[in-house]
C-alpha positions as CSV (number, residue, x, y, z in Angstrom):
1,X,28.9,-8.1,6.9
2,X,25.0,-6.7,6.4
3,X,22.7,-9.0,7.9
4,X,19.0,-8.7,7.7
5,X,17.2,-8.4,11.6
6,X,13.8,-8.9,12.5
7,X,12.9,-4.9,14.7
8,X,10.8,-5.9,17.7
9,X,9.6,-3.4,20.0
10,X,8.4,-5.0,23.5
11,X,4.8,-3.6,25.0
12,X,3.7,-1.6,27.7
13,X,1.1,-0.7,30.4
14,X,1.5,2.8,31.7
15,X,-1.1,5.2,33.0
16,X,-3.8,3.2,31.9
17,X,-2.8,2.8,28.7
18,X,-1.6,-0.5,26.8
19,X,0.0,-2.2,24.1
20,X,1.3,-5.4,23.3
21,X,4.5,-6.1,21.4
22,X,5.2,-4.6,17.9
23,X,7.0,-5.8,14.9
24,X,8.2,-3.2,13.0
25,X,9.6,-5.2,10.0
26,X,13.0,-6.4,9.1
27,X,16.2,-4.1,8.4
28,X,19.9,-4.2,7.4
29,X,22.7,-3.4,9.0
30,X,26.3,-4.8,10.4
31,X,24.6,-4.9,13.8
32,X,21.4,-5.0,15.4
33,X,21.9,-1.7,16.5
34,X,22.7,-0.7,12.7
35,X,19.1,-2.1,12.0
36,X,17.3,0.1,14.6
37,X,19.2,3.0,12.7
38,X,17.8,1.4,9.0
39,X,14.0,1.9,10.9
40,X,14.8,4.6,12.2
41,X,15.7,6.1,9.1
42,X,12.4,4.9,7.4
43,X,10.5,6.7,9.8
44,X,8.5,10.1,8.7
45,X,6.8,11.4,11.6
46,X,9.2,13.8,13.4
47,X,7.9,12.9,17.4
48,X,8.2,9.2,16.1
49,X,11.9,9.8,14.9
50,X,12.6,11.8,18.0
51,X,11.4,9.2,20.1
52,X,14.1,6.2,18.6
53,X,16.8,6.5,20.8
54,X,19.7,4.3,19.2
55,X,22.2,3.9,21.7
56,X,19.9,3.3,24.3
57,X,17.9,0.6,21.7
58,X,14.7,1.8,22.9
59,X,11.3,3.8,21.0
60,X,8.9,5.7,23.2
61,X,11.1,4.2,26.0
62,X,10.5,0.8,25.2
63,X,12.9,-1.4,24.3
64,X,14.3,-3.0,21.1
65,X,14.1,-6.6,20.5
66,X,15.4,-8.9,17.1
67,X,12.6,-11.7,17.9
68,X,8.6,-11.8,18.8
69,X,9.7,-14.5,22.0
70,X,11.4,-11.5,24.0
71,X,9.6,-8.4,23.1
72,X,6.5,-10.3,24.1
73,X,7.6,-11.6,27.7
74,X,6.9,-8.4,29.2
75,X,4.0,-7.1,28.7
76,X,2.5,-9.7,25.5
């Protein structure tokens, strides 16, 4: 059954730079793994697409999250 998921993204703080969580909007799929596929598949920039790795549930090496609370406890 398609559900609709909130796509979190948690932040980072490596070499110097930063960011804090991102939400990336909310997507359909059976799973929340199906969802990071429906962003993945809205992307257009071909690093940025490279850079979604599904199975793992991570983009740019951070992880995946389906709520702000947990994408923002490790690095805001």
């Amino acid at each position: 059954m398609k559900k609709i998921f909130k796509v979190w993204t948690e932040g980072y703080a490596a070499t110097g730079d930063r960011s804090d969580a991102m939400f990336h909007g909310e997507f359909e799929g059976d799973s929340f793994k199906e969802a990071i596929q429906s962003f993945k598949d809205t992307l257009t920039d071909p690093y940025s697409i490279e850079c979604v790795d599904v199975d793992r549930m991570v983009f740019w090496g951070c992880r995946f999250f389906d709520n702000e609370t947990d994408a923002r406890k490790s690095f805001g």
